[in-house]
Every structure is written in C-alpha cells, then in structure tokens.
N, CA, C and O atoms as CSV, one atom per row, in Angstrom:
chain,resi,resn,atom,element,x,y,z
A,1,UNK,N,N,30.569,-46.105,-8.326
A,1,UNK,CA,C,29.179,-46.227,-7.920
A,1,UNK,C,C,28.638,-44.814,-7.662
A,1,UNK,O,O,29.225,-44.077,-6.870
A,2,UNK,N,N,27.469,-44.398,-8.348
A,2,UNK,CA,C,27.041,-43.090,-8.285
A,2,UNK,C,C,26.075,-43.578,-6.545
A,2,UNK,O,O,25.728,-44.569,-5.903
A,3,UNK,N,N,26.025,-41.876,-6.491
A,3,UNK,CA,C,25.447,-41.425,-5.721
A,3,UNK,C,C,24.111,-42.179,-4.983
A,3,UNK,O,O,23.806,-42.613,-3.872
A,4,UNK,N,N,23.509,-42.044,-6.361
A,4,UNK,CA,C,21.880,-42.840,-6.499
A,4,UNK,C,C,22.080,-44.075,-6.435
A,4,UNK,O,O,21.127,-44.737,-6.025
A,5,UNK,N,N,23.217,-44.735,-6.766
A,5,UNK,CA,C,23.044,-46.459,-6.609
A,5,UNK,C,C,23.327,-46.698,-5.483
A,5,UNK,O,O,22.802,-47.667,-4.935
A,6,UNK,N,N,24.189,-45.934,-4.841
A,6,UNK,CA,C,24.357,-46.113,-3.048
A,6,UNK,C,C,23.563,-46.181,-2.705
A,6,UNK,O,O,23.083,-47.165,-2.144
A,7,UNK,N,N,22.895,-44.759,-2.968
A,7,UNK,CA,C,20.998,-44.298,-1.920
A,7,UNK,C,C,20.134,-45.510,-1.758
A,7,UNK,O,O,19.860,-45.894,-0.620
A,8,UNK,N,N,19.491,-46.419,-3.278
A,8,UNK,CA,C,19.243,-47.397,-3.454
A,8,UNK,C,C,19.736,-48.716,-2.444
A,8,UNK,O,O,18.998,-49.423,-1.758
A,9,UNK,N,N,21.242,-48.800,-2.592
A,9,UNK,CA,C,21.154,-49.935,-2.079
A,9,UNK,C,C,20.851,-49.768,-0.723
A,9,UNK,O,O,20.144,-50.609,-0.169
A,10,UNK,N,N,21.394,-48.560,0.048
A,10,UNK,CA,C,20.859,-48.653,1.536
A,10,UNK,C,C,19.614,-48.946,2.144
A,10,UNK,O,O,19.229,-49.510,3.168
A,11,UNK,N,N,18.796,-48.002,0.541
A,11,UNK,CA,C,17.416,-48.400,1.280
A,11,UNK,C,C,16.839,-49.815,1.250
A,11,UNK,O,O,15.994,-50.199,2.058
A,12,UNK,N,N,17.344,-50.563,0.271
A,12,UNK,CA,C,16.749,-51.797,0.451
A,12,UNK,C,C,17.588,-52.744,1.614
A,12,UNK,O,O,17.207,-53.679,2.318
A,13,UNK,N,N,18.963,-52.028,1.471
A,13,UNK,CA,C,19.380,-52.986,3.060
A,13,UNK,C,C,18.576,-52.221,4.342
A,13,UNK,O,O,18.063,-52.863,5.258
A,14,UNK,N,N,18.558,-51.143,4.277
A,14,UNK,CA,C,17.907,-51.018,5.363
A,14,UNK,C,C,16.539,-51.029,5.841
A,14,UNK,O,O,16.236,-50.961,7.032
A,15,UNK,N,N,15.389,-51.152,4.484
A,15,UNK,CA,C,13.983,-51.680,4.695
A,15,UNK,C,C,14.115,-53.334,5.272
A,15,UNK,O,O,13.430,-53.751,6.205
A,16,UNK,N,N,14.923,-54.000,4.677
A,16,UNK,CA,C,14.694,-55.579,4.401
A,16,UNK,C,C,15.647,-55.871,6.249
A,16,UNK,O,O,15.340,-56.868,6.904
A,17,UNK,N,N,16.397,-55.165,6.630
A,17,UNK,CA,C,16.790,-54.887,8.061
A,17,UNK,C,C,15.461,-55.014,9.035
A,17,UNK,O,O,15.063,-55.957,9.718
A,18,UNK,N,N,14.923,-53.651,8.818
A,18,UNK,CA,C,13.899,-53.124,10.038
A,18,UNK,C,C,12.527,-54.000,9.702
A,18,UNK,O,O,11.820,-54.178,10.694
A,19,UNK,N,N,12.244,-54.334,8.979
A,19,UNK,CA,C,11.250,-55.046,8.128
A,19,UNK,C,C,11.192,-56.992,9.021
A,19,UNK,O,O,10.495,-57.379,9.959
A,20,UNK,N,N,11.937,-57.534,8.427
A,20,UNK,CA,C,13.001,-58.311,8.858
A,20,UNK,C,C,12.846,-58.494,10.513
A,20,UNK,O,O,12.475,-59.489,11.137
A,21,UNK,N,N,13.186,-57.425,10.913
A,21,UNK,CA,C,13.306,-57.282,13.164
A,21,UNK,C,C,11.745,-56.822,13.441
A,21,UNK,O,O,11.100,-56.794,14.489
A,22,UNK,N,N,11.472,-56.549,12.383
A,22,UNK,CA,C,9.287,-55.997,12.893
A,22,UNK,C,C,8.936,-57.579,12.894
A,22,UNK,O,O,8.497,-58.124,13.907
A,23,UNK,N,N,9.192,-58.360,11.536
A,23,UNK,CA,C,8.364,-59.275,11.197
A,23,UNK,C,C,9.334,-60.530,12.214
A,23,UNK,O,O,8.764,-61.581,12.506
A,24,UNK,N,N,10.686,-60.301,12.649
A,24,UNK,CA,C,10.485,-61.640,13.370
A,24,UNK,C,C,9.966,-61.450,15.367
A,24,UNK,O,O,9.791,-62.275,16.263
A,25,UNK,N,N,9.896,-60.077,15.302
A,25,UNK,CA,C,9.141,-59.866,16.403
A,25,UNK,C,C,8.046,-60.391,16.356
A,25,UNK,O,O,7.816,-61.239,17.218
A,26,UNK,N,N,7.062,-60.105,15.422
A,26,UNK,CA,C,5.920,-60.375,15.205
A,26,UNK,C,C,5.856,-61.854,15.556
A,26,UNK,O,O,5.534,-62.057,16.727
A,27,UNK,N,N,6.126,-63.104,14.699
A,27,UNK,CA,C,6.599,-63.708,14.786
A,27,UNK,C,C,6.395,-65.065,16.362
A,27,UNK,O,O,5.888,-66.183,16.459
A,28,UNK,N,N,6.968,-64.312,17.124
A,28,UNK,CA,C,6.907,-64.583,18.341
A,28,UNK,C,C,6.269,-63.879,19.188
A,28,UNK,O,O,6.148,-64.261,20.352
A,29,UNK,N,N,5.874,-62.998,18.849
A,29,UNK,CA,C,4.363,-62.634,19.379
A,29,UNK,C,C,3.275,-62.086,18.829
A,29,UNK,O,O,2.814,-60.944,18.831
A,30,UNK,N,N,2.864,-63.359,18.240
A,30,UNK,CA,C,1.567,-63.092,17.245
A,30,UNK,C,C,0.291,-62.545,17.222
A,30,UNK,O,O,-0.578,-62.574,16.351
A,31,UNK,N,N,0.344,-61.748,18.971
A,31,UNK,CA,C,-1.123,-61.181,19.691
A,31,UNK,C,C,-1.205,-59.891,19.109
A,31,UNK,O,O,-2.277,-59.292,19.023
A,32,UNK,N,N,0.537,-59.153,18.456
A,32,UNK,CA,C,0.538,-57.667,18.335
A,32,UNK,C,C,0.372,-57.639,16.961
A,32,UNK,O,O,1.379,-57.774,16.265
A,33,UNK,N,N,-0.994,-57.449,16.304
A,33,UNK,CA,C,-1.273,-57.578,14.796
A,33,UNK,C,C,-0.665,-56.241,14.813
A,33,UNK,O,O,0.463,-56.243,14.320
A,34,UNK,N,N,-1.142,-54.917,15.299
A,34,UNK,CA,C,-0.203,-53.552,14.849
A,34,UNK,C,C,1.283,-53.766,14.036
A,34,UNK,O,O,1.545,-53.039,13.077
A,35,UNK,N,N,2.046,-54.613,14.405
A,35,UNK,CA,C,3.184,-54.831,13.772
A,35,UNK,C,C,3.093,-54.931,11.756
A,35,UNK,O,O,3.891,-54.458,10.945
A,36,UNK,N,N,2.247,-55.455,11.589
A,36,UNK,CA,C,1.876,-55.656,9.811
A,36,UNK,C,C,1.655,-54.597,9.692
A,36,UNK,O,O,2.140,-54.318,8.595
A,37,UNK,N,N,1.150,-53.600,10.158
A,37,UNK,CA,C,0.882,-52.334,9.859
A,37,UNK,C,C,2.136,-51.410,9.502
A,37,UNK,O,O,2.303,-50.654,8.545
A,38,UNK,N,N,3.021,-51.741,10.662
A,38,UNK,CA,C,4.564,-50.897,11.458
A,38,UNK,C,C,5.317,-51.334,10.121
A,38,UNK,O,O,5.867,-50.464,9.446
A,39,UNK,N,N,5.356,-52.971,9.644
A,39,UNK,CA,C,6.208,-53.292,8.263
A,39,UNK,C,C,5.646,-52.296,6.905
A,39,UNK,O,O,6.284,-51.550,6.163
A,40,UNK,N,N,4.454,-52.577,6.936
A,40,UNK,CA,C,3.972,-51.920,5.646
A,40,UNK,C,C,4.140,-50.606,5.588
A,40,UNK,O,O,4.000,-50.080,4.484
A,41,UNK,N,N,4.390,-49.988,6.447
A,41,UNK,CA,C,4.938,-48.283,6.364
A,41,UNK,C,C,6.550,-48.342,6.462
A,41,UNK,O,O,7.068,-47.235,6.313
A,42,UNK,N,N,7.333,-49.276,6.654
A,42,UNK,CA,C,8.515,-49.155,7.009
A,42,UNK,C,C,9.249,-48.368,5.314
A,42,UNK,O,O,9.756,-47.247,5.274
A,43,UNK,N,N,9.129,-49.168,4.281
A,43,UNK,CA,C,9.818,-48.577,3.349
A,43,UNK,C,C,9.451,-47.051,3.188
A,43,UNK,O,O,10.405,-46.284,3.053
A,44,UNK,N,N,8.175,-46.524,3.187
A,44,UNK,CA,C,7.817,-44.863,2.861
A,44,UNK,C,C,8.562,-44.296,4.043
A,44,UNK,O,O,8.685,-43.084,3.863
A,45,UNK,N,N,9.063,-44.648,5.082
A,45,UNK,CA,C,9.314,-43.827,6.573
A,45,UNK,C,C,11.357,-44.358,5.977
A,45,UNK,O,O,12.133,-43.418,5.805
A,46,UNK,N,N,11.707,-45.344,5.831
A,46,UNK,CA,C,13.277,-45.401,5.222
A,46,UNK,C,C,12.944,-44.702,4.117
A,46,UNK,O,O,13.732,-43.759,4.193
A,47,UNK,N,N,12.334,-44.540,3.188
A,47,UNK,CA,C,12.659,-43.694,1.979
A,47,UNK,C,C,12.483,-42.316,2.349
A,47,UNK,O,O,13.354,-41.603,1.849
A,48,UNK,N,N,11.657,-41.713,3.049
A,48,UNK,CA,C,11.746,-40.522,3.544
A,48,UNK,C,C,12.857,-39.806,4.344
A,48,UNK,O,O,13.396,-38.711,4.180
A,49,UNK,N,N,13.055,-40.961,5.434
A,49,UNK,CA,C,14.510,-40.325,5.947
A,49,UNK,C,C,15.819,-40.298,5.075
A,49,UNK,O,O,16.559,-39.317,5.143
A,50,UNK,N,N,16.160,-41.518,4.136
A,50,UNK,CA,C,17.377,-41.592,3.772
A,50,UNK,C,C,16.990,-40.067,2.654
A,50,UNK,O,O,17.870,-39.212,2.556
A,51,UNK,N,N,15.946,-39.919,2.062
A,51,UNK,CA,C,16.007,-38.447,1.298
A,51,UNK,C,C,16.614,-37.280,1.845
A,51,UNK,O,O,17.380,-36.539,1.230
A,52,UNK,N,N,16.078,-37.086,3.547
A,52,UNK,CA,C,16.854,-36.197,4.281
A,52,UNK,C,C,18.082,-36.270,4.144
A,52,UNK,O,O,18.762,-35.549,3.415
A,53,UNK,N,N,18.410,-37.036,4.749
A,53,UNK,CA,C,19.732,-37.582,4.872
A,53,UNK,C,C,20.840,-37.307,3.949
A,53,UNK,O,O,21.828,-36.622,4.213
A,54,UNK,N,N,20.501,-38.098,2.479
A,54,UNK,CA,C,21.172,-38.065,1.056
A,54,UNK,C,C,20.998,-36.297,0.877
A,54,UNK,O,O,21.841,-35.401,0.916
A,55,UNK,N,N,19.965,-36.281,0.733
A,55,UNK,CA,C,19.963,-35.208,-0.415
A,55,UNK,C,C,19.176,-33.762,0.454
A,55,UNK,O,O,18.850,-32.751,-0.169
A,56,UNK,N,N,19.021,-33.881,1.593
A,56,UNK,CA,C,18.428,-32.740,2.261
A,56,UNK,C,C,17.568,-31.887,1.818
A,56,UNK,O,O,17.432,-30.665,1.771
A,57,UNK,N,N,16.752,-33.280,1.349
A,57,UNK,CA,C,15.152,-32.835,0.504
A,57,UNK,C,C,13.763,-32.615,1.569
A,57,UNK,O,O,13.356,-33.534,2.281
A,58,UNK,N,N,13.293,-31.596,1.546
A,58,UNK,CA,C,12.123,-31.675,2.276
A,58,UNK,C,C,10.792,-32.419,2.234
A,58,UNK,O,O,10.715,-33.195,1.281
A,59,UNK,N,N,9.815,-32.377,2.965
A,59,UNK,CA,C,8.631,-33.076,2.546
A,59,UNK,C,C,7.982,-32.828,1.401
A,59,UNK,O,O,7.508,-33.500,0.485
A,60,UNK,N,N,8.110,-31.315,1.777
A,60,UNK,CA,C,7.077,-30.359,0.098
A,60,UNK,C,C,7.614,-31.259,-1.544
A,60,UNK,O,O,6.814,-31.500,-2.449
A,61,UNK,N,N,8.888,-31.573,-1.581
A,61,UNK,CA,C,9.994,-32.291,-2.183
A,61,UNK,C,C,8.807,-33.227,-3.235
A,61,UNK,O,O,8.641,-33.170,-4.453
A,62,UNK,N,N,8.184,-33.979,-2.290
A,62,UNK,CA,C,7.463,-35.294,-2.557
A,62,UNK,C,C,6.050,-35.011,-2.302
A,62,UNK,O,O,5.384,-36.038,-2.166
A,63,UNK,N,N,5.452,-33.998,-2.206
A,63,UNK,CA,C,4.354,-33.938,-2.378
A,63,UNK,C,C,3.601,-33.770,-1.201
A,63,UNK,O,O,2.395,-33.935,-1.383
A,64,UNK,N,N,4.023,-33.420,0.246
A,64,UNK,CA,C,3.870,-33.696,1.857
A,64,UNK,C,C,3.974,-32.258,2.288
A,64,UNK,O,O,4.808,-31.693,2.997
A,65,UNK,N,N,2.792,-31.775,1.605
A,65,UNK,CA,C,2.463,-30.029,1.977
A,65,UNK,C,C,1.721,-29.535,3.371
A,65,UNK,O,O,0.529,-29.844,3.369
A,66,UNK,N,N,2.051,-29.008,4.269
A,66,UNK,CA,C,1.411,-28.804,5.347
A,66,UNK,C,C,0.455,-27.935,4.967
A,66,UNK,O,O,0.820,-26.767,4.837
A,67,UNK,N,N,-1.080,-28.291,4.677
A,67,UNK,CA,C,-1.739,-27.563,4.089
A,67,UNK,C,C,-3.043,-26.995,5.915
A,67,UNK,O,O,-4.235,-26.770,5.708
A,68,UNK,N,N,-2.717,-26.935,6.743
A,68,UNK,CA,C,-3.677,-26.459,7.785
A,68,UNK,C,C,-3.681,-27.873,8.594
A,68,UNK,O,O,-3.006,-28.850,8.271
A,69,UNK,N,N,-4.583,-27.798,9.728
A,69,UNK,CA,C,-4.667,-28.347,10.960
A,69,UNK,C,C,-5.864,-29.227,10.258
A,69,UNK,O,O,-5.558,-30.417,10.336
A,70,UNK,N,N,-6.949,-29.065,9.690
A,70,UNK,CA,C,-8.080,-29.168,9.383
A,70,UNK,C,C,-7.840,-30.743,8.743
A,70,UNK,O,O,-8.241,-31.759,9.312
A,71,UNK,N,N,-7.163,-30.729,7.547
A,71,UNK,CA,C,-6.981,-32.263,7.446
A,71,UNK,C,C,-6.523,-33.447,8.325
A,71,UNK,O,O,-6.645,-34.664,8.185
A,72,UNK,N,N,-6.039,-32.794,9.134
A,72,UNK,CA,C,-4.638,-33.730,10.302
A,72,UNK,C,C,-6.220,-34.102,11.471
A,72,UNK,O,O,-6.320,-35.142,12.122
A,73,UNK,N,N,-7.267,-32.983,11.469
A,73,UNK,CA,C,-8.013,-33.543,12.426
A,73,UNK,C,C,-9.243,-33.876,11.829
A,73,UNK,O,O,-10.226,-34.230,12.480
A,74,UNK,N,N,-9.210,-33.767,10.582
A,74,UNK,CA,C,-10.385,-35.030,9.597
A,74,UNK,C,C,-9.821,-36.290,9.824
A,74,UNK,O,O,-10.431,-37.358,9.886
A,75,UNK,N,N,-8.716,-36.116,9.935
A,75,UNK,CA,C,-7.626,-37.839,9.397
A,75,UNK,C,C,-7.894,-37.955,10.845
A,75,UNK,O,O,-8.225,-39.140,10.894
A,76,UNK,N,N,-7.949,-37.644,11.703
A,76,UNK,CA,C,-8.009,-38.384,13.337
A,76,UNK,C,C,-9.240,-38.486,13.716
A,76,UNK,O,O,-9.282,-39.246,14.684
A,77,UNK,N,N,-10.310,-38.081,13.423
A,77,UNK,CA,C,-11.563,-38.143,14.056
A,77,UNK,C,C,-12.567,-39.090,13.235
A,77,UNK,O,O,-13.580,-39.585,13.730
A,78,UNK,N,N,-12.042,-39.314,11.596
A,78,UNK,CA,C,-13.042,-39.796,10.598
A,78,UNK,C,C,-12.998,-41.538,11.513
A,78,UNK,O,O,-13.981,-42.166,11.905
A,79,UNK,N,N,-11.791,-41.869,11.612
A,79,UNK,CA,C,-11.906,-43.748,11.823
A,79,UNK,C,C,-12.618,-43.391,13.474
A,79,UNK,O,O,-13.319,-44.291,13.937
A,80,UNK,N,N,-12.498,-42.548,14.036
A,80,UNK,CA,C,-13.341,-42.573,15.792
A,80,UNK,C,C,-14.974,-42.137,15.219
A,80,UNK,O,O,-15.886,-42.176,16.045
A,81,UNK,N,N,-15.198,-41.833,14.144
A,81,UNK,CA,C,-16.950,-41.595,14.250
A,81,UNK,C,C,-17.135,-42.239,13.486
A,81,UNK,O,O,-18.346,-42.145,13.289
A,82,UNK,N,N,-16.582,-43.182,12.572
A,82,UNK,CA,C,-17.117,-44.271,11.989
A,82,UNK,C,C,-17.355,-45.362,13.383
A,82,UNK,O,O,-18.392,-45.707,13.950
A,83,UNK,N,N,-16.052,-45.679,13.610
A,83,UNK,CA,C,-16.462,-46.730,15.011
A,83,UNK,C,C,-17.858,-46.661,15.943
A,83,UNK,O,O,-18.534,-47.653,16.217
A,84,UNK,N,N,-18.311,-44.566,16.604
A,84,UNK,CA,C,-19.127,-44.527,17.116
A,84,UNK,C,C,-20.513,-44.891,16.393
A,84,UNK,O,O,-21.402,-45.507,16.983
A,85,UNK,N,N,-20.601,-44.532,15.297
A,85,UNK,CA,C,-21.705,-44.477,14.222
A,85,UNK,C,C,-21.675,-46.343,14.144
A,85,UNK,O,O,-22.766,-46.914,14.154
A,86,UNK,N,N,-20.856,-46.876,14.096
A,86,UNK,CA,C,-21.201,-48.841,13.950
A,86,UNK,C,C,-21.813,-49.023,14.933
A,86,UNK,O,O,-23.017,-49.201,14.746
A,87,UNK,N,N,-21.260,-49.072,16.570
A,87,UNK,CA,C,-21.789,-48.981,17.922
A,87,UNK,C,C,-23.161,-48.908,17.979
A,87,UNK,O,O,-23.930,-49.764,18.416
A,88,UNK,N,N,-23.482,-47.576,17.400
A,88,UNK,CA,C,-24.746,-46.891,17.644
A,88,UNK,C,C,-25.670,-47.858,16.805
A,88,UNK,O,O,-26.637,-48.350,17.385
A,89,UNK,N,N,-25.492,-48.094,15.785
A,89,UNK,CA,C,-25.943,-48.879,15.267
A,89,UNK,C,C,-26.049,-50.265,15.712
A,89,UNK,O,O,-27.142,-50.826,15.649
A,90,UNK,N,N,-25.350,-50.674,16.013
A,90,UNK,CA,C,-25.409,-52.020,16.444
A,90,UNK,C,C,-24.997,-52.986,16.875
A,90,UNK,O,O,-25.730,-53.966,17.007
C-alpha cells in the first residue's frame, strides 16, 4: 500500500469519524445550527492537517498565501456591515 493510499484512507476514516460525532451531536441538540457549518468545513480542516502531517506541506503548498492583514479584516467586517446596513434599513 503506497503512501498516498494510506493518506486517503485516513482521511476518509477520519472525516466520516469527526463528521459522524459533529452530526450526532447535532442531532440531539438541534438548537446549535453552527454545527452544519463545523461538518461542512470538517473535510478541508482533515485534509489540511493530515498534509502537514504526511507530507510537511505548507499552506502556500495549496494555494493559502498570507497576502497582508487587509483581506483577513475585509473577511471580518464585510458580514458585520452588511447586517448593520439590513438593520438600518429595516
């Protein structure tokens, strides 16, 4: 078994794992919608680590360039002034 078919299978045992313990949390407490969110990122956040891990690939690796502060605080402020801008409105 190569290398890569290992990598593979872990990640799908270990998405369909954490995936699996999000969604039967959820489950039984159906008030915390955040959780559908927590599953749907689970495979990019296991495929990212097991890359570390395996192959001690960085972010830049995959395309995850720290390009300045400036995007990181577009990406945090755009969904808070849409919200204020609905409000204001109406």
């Amino acid at each position: 078994m190569t290398s890569r078919t290992r990598e593979t299978i872990l990640f799908v045992v270990v998405t369909l794992l954490v995936s699996s313990a999000i969604g039967g949390y959820w489950v039984t407490h159906p008030n915390k919608g955040f959780l559908t969110q927590w599953m749907m990122c689970t495979p990019a956040v296991v495929g990212v680590i097991l890359s570390w891990i395996y192959r001690r690939e960085p972010l830049r690796a995959i395309g995850l360039e720290y390009t300045g502060a400036r995007p990181w605080i577009v990406a945090l402020l755009y969904p808070l002034a849409m919200a204020a801008i609905a409000a204001a409105l109406g």
